[in-house]
Structures are given as C-alpha cells and as structure tokens.
C-alpha positions as CSV (number, residue, x, y, z in Angstrom):
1,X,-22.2,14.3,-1.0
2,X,-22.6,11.7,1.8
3,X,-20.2,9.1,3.8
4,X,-21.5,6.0,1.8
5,X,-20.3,7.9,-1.6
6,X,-17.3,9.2,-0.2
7,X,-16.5,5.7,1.2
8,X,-17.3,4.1,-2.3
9,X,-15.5,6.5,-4.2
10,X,-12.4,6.1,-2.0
11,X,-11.8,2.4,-2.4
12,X,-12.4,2.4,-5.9
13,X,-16.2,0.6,-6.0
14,X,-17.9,3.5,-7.6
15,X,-17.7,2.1,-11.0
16,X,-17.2,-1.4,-10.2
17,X,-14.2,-2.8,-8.8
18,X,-10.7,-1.3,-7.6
19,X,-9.7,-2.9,-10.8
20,X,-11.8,-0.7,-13.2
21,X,-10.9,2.4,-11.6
22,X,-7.0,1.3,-12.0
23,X,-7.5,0.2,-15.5
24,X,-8.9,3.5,-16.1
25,X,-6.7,6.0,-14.8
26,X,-3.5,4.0,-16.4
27,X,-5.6,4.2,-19.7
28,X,-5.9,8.3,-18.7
29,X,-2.3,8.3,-18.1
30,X,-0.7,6.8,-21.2
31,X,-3.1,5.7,-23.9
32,X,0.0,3.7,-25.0
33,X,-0.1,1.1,-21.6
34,X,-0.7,-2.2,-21.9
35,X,-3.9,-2.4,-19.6
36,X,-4.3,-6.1,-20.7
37,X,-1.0,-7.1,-18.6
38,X,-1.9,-5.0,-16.0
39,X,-5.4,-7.0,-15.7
40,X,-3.2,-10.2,-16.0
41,X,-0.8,-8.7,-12.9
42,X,-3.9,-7.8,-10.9
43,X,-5.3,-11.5,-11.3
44,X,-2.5,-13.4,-10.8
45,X,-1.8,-11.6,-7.0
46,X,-5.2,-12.3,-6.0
47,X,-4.5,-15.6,-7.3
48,X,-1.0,-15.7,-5.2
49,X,-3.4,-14.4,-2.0
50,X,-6.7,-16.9,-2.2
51,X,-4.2,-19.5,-2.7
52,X,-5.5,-20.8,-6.3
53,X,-2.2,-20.7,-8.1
54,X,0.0,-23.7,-7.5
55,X,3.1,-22.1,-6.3
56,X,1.6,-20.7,-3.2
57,X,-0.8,-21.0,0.0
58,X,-3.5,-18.8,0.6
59,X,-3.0,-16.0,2.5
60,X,-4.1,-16.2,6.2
61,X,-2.3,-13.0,7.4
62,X,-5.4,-10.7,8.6
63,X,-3.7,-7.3,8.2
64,X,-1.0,-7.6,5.3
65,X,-3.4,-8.9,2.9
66,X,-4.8,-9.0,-0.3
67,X,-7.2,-6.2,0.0
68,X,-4.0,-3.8,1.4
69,X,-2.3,-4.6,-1.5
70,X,-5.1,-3.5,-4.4
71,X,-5.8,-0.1,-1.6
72,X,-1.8,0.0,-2.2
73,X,-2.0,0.0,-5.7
74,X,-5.0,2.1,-5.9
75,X,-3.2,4.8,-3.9
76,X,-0.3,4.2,-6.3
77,X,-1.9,5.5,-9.5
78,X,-3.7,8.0,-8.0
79,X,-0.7,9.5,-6.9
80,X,0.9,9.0,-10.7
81,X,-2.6,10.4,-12.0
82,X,-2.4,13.5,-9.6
83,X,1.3,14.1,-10.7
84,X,-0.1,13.4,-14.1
85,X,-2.4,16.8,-13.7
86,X,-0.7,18.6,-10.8
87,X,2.8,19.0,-12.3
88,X,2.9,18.4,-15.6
89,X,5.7,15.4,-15.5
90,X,5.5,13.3,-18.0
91,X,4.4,9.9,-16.8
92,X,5.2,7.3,-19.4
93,X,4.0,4.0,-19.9
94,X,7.2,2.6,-18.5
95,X,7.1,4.2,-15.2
96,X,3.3,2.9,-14.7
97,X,4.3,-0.7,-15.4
98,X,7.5,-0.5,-12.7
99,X,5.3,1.5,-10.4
100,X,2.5,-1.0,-10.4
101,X,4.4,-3.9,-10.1
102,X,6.3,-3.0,-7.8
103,X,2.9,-1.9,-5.6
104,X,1.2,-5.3,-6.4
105,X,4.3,-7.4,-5.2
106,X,5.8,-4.8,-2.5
107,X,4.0,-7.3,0.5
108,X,4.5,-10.7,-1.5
109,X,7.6,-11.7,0.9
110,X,5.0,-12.5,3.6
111,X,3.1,-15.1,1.5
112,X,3.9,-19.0,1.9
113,X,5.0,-20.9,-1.4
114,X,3.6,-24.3,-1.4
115,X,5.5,-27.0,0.7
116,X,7.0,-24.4,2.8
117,X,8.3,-25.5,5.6
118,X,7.0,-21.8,7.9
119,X,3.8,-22.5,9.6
120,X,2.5,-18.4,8.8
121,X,3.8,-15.6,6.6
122,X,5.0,-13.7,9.7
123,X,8.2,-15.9,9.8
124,X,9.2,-13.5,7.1
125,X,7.9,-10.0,8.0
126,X,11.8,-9.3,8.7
127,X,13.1,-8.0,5.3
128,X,10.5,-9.4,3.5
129,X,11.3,-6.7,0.9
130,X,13.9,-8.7,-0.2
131,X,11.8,-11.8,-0.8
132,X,9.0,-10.1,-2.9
133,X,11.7,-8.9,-5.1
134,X,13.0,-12.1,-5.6
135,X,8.9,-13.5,-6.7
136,X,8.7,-10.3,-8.8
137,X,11.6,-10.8,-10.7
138,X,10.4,-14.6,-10.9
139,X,7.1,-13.1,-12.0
140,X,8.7,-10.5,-14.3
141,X,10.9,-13.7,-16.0
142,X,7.6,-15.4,-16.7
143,X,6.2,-12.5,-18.7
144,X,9.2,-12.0,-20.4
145,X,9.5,-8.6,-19.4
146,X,13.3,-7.2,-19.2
147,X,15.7,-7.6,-16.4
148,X,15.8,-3.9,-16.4
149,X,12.2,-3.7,-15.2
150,X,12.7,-6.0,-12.5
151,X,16.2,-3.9,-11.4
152,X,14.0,-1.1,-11.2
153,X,11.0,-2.6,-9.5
154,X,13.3,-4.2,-6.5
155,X,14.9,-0.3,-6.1
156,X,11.0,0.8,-6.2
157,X,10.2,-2.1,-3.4
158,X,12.8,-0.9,-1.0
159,X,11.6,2.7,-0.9
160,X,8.3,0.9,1.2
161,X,10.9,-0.5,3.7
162,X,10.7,2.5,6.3
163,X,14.0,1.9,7.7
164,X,15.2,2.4,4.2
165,X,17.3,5.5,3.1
166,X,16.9,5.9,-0.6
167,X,20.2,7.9,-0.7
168,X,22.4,4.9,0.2
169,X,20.2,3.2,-3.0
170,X,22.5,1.9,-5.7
171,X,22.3,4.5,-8.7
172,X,18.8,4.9,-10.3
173,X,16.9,7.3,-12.5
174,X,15.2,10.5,-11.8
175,X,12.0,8.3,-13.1
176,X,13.0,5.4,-10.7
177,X,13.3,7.4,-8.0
178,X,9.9,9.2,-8.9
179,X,7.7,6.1,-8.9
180,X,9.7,5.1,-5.3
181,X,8.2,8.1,-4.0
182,X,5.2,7.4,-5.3
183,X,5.2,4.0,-3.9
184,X,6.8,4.3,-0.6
185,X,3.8,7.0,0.0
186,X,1.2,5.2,-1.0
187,X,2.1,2.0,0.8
188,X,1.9,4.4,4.1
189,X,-1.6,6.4,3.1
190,X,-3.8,3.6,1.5
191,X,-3.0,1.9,5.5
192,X,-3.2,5.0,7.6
193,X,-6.3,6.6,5.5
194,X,-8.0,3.3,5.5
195,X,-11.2,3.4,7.3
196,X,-10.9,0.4,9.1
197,X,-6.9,1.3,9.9
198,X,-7.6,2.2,13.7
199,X,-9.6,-2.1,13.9
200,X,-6.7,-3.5,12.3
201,X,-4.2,-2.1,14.6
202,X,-4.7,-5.1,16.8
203,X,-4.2,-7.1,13.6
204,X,-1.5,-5.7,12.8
205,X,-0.1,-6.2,17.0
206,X,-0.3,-9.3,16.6
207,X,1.4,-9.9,13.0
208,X,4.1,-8.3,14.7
209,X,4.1,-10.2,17.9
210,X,4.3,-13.2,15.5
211,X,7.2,-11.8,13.7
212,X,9.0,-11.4,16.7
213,X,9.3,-7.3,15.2
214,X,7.0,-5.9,18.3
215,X,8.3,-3.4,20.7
216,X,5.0,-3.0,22.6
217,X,4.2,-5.4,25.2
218,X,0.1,-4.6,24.1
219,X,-2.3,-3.3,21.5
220,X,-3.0,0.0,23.6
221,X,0.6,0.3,23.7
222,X,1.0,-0.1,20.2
223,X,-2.1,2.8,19.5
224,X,0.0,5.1,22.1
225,X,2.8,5.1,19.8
226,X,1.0,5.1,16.6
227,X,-0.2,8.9,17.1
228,X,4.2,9.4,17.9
229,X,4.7,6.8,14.8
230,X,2.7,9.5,12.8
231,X,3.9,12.5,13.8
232,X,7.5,12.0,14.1
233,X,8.4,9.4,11.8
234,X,5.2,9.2,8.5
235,X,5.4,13.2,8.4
236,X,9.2,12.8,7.9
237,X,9.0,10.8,5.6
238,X,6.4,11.6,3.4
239,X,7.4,15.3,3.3
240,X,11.0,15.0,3.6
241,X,12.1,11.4,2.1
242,X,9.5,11.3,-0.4
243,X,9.4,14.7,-0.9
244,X,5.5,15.9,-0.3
245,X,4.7,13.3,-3.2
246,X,1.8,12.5,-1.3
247,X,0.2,15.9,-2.3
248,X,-0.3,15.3,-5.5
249,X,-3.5,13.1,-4.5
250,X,-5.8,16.4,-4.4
251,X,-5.0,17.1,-7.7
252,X,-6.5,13.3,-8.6
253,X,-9.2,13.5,-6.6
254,X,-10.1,17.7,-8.5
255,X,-9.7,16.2,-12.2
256,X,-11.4,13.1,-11.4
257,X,-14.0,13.8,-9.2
258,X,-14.5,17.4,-9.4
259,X,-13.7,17.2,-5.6
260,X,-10.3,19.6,-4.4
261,X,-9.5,18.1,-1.7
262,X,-6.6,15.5,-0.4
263,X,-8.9,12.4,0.8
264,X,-6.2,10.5,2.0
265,X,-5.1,13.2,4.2
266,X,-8.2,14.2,5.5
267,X,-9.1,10.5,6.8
268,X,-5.6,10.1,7.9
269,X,-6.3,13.1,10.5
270,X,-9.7,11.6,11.1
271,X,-8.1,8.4,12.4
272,X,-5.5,9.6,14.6
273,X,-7.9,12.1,16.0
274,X,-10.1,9.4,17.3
275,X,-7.0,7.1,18.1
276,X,-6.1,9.9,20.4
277,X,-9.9,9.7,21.9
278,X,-9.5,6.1,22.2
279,X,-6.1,6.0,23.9
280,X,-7.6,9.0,26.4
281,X,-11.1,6.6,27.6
282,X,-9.4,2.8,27.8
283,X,-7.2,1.9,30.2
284,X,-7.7,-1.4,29.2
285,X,-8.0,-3.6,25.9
286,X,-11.4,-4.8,27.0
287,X,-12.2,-1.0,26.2
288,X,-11.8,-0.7,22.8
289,X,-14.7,-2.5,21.9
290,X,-16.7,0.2,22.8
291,X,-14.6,2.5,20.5
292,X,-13.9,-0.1,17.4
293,X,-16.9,-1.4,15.6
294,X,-16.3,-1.7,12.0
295,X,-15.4,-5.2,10.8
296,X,-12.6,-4.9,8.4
297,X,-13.4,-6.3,5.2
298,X,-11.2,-9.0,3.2
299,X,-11.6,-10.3,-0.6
C-alpha cells in the first residue's frame, strides 16, 4: 500500500471527490438521510467560498478555507461512521444532518457578505462562532428546516471554539452533545493530520496576526508552541472534553478500508515529529524552506 494511495484515500479522492465518499458513508449510516440536501449543503458552501452566490465575496483567507472545511466535514462522518461500527450507538438520520451542518458552516463567520464594509475575513476570526451560527440559521430558514435544527447546530458550532467549556452549554441532548464531540474533534484532526498542516502554519501566523488574536511575535515562534499547543491543550481536549471520540476513526478506516489503524492519529504524530525536527535545525524563518516543500492545495 503506498503514500500516493494512502494520501488519496485520506482526503476522500479515491472514488472521486470528498463529496462521493461523504454521500456514501451518510448513505451507510442511515439509508433513511436525505443525501440530496446534503449535496445541495455541500454546493452551496463552495458556492459561499468561490464567491459565486450573491450574498457573499470569495474567500481569500489562505488557511481557513474552503478545502478545511470539506477535510472538516470529511473527518466529521468518519467519526459518526466509526461510532457507527465501533460502538453500536445508534446514529440517526437527525444527528447526521445537525452534525454536517454544523461542520460545513462551523468556519463561515470568517467569510465577507457582499458590500461588507471589512477589507478580509480576519476582522472576524474573534468569536466568529457566533457569526456562522447566525448564516446557518439564515441558511437553515431558507431550507425550511426547523428552528430546532438550527438550536442544535449553534450548540454543535460552539464545541469547535477551543476556549469553550461544553459544561457551561445551555441544556442539550445526549445526541447533541454526541455530534459536538464529534465535531469539535474533527475540526482539530482533519487540520493537525493534514498533510500540508506543518506549510500552513505560517498561513495560519499570519491570519492571526491579521486578526489581531497572535501571541507569537513569529512563525518559528508559533511552531515552538504548536508541539506545547498539542500536547498540553489538543490531548486535553480530545481525550478529556470530547471524551476519546476521536478513536472511533480506526474503526472507520477497518470497516471501510479493511485497514485497522487510526490515520488521523498516525499523521498527526508524523507532523509534530518533524515540527520538532524543524524547530531543532532553523534558527531563522529563512530556514524553513529547506524543511517545507509541499504547496498546499486550494479548490
């Protein structure tokens, strides 16, 4: 089994596009799920991203971008698909829809609607959470789905904030909090597990210098404290906050691909192994060129 299969098979291209493979595991999932407004959700972000619906500008943030939010959503029913297999819980049609909404519009906040008067979509990384709730539940009221769905999605939405505490969350169902988990965890593996994760760091620097939200005064400085970021805070979380939810992705990848092993784990190690290489050779950011050779795509 080589790298370019493994790398194919990871961001959903071995049977087409990112979109078959999550058409095909909610059809897995619940026979009942109504893959044609999940198609119709899918479109109408990339739409929202390129900039060809009316109501907003394209997209020209490098590293919260369209193709982080279909790896999102990928990572998102994978995890529902390997909790599907792995545990026997009941995944209902209901508890797709809310999760892949909420996965689809969970970075929305940071897009520009058309005559805004913000010159980039960093003006709202701060507690853009709260903005992409308010376009889903626009969204949701367009589709004529029930204000129930959009409650649930906005509690779903805030388990990505990683400053959030889900416990000071206003009452929500066992299933709600479920598909948070589920969420919140993929949001943080489909960008740590990426491939191109440790070339988008500097990307991602500078959204935040933009945003005003940085608290390193470089991108070496930032990769220092992404190996702590890691280890002391993701960990935390994803074992503790979200409950090892984030395990159930080697039961996917056993019943799917016939291969038992946790992918996203595995390339999450990978990266901040050679992070750590990285951070031991340059002393300066004219190094990292040497290290950091992959182009990061976009779509």
């Amino acid at each position: 089994m080589d790298n370019k299969y493994i790398s194919h098979l990871f961001e959903g291209r071995l049977s087409g596009t990112p979109l078959d493979e999550i058409l095909f595991l909610v059809g897995n999932i619940s026979p009942t799920a109504d893959l044609t407004l999940i198609r119709a959700v899918h479109n109408d972000l990339a739409a929202f991203f390129t900039g060809s619906h009316p109501d907003f500008q394209k997209n020209t943030l490098p590293y919260h971008n369209l193709r982080h939010s279909q790896m999102v959503v990928l990572a998102t029913i994978r995890l529902l698909d390997g909790l599907h297999y792995n545990n026997h819980i009941a995944i209902t049609a209901d508890m797709l829809l809310r999760g892949l909404l909420a996965a689809y519009f969970h970075d929305t906040g940071m897009l520009l609607v058309e005559g805004d008067l913000a010159h980039s979509g960093t003006a709202y990384m701060a507690g853009h959470e709260a903005r992409s709730i308010l376009f889903l539940k626009r969204y949701a009221a367009s589709k004529s789905l029930g204000e129930d769905i959009s409650r649930d999605c906005a509690t779903i939405i805030n388990y990505t904030d990683l400053k959030s505490d889900p416990a000071t969350f206003e009452l929500h169902s066992q299933g709600t909090q479920l598909v948070g988990q589920v969420v919140g965890s993929a949001d943080i593996l489909a960008q740590m597990a990426d491939r191109y994760y440790l070339e988008c760091l500097p990307l991602l620097y500078n959204e935040l210098q933009a945003g005003g939200l940085s608290r390193h005064n470089s991108v070496l400085e930032l990769m220092e404290h992404t190996t702590y970021f890691y280890h002391n805070v993701v960990q935390k979380r994803l074992q503790t906050t979200f409950s090892r939810t984030s395990m159930a992705m080697q039961a996917h990848f056993r019943e799917r691909h016939k291969i038992d092993r946790n992918l996203y784990t595995e390339n999450i190690n990978r990266n901040i192994m050679y992070l750590r290489k990285i951070i031991k050779k340059c002393q300066d950011i004219s190094c990292l060129d040497k290290y950091l050779k992959r182009t990061p795509p976009t779509i």
